[in-house]
C-alpha positions in Angstrom: -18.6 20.0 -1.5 -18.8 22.4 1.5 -16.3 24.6 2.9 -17.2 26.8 5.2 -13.7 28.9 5.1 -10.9 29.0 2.6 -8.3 28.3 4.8 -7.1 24.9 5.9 -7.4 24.2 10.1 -4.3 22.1 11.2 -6.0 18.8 11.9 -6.8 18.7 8.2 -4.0 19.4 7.1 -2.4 17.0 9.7 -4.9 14.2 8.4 -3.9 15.4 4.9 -0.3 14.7 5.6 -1.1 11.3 7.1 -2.3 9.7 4.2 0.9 10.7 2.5 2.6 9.3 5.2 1.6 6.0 5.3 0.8 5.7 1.4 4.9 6.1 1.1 4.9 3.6 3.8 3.1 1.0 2.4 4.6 1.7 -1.2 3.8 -1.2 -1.8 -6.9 -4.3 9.0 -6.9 -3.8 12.2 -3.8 -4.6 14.1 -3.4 -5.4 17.4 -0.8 -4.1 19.2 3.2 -4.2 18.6 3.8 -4.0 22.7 1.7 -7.2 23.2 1.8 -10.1 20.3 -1.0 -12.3 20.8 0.0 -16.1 20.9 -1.1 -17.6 17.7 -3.7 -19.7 17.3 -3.3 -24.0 16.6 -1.4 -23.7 12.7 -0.6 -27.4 12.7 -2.1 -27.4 9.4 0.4 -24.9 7.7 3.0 -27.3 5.8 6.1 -24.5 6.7 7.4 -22.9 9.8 6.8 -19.1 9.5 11.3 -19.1 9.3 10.4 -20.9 6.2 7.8 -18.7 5.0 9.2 -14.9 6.0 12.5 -16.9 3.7 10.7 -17.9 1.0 9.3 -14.5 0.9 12.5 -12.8 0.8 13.9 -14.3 -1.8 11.0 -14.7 -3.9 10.7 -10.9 -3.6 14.4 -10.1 -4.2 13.4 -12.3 -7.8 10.9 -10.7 -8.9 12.4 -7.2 -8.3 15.4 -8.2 -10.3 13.2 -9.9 -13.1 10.3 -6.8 -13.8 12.5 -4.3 -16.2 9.3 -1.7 -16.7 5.7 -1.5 -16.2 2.6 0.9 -17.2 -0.5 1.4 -15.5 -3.4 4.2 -14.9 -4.2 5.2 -11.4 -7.5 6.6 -10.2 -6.9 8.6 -6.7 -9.9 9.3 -4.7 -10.6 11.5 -1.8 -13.2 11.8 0.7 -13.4 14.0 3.6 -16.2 14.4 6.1 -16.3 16.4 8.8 -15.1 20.1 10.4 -15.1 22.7 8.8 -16.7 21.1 5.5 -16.5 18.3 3.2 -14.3 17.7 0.6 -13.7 15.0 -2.3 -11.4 14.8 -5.4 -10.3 12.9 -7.9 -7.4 12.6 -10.2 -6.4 10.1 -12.8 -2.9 9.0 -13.7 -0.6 7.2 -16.4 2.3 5.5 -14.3 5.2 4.1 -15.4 8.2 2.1 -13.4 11.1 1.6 -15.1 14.2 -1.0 -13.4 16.3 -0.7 -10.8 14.2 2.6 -9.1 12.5 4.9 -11.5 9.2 5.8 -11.3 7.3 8.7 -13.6 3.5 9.6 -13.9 1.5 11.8 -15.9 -1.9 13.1 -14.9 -5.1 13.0 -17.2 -7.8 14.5 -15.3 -8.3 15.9 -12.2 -11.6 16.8 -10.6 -12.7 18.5 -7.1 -10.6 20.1 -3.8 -7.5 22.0 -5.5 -6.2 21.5 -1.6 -6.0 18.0 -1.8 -5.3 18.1 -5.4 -2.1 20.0 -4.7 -1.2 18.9 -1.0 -2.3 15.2 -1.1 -2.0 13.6 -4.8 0.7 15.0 -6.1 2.5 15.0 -3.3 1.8 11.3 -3.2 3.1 11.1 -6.6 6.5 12.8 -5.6 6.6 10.6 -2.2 6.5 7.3 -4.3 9.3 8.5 -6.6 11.6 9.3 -3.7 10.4 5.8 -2.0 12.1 4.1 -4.8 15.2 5.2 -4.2 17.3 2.5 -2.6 18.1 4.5 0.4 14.9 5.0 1.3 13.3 1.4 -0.2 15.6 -0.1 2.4 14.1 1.4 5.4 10.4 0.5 3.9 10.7 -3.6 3.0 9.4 -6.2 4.5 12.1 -8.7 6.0 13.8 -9.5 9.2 15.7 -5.9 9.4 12.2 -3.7 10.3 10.0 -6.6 11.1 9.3 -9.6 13.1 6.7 -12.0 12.4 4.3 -14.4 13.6 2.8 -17.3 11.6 -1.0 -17.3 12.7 -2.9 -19.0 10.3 -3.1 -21.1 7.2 -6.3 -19.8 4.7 -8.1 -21.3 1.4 -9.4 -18.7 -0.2 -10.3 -17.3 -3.9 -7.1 -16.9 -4.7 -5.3 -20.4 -3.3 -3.9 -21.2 -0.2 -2.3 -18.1 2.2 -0.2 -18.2 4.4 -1.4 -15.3 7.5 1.6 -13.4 9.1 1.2 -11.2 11.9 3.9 -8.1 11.4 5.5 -6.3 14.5 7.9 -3.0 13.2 11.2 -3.3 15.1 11.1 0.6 15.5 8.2 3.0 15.9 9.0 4.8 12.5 6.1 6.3 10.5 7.6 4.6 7.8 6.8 1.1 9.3 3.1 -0.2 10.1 2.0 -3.4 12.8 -0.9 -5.6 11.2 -1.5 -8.6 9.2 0.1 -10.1 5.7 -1.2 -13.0 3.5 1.4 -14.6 1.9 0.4 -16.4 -1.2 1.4 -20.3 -0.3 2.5 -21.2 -3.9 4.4 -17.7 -5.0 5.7 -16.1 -1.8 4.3 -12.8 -2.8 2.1 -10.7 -0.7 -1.8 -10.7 -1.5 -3.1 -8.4 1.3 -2.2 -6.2 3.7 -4.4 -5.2 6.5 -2.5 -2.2 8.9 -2.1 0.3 11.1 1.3 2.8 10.9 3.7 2.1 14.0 4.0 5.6 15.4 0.9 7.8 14.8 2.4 10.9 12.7 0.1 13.0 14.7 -2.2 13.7 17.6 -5.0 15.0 15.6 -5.3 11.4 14.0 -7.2 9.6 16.2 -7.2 6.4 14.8 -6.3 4.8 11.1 -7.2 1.5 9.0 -5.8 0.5 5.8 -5.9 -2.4 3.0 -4.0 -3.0 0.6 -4.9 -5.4 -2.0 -2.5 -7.1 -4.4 -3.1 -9.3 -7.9 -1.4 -11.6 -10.0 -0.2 -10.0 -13.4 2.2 -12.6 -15.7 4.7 -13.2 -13.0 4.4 -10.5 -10.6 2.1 -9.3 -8.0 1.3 -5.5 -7.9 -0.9 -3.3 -6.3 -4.8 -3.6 -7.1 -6.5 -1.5 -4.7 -5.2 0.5 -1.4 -7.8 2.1 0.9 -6.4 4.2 3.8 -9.6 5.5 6.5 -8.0 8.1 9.1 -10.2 9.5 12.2 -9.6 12.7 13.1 -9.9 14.0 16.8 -12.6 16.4 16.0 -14.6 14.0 14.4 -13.3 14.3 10.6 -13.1 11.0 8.8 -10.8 10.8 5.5 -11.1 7.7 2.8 -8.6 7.9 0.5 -8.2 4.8 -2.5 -6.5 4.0 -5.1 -7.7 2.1 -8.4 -4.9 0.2 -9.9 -5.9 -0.5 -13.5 -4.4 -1.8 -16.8 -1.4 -3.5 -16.5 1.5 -3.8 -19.3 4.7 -5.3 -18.1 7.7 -6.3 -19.2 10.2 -8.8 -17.4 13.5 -10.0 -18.1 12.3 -13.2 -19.6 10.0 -12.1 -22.6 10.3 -10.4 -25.1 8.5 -6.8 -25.4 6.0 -7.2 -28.0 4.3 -10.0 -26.0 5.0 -8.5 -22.5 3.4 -5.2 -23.2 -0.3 -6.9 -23.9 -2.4 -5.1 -21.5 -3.8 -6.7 -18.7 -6.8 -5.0 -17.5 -7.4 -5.3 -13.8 -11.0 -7.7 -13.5 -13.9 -5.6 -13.2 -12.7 -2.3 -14.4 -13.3 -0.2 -18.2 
């Protein structure tokens, strides 16, 4: 890594508070354009309406919240910055743990690189999730009818089974919100991917952002696998932050806790 001062210029540390932004945001690529919804292309294949969809979603969602009692899972945080004045990376590696209806706790293993984004982006990630949990603020974040609307425009096969494709359009330019794309998993109403953009641009230094999230199957549930946020600075500064989501142990209302807390490695990872 190169610095070429100690001290922090303001688009970094706008760029810096971005990705906290939106990773709270997305709790949980390219968009087009909330002021001007494309019509959707032919979906006479998809067997339901996107009213039945965005409803199956709901409630499927509001089940699975109400069945998962407590989950464990390590966390690897990258960052990588490029661009004025200098580059910097880091790293940090976490123990999470969610306990039911809205508590959230983590403990940090390692941490390597940029104390700044150490300090100013990771842990303050870490303390942004807890206080997303909270019900008051959970609210404002979830996907249904009250901070969306939605467009059915497209029925996939893929690796994972049959998706349904949403477009998402956020009823209010909140930072809290993003416009993009869903795929709705056609057999468990549960989100797979999200590809995004936030819905109000938390500052003009940030030119221009792009994020994934991806999501996988563990027992009943569908949790985060990997998120990937890429923000473009105005002076020409690119940030990549990602998150590793790896090692699973849940526990749901249905089983019992000496076979629900088997871990469940994420493929491809240890």
């Amino acid at each position: 890594m190169h610095a070429k001062s100690r001290s922090t210029p303001r688009s970094l540390r706008r760029m810096i508070g971005y990705c906290l932004v939106l990773r709270v945001a997305l709790g949980l690529a390219s968009a087009t354009s909330a002021d001007s919804a494309p019509l959707p292309p032919s979906i006479t294949t998809a067997p339901l309406s996107v009213d039945q969809v965005v409803n199956n979603l709901i409630g499927k969602d509001i089940e699975r919240s109400q069945a998962l009692r407590h989950y464990e899972s390590n966390r690897v945080y990258r960052l990588s910055y490029r661009g004025f004045p200098g580059d910097r990376e880091a790293g940090m590696t976490v123990d999470a743990t969610y306990d039911s209806p809205d508590t959230k706790s983590f403990k940090i293993t390692s941490q390597t690189g940029s104390k700044l984004v150490i300090d100013r982006v990771f842990k303050r990630l870490l303390d942004s999730e807890k206080e997303a949990a909270q019900p008051e603020m959970h609210a404002r974040t979830l996907l249904n009818r009250d901070n969306y609307d939605f467009v059915l425009t497209g029925y996939e096969s893929s690796e994972k089974g049959n998706q349904y494709v949403l477009a998402v359009y956020p009823k209010t330019k909140s930072k809290y919100l993003y416009r993009g794309k869903v795929w709705v998993d056609a057999t468990d109403f549960a989100v797979t991917r999200i590809d995004a953009e936030p819905a109000l641009n938390p500052s003009f230094w940030t030119k221009k952002s792009e994020i994934r999230h991806d999501y996988m199957k563990v027992q009943n549930f569908w949790l985060p696998r990997r998120n990937e946020s890429v923000s473009y600075i105005r002076l020409g500064g690119k940030a990549t932050l990602t998150i590793e989501y790896n090692d699973y142990r849940v526990v749901n209302a249905r089983a019992s806790e000496s076979d629900a807390k088997a871990a469940v490695p994420v493929e491809g990872k240890r």
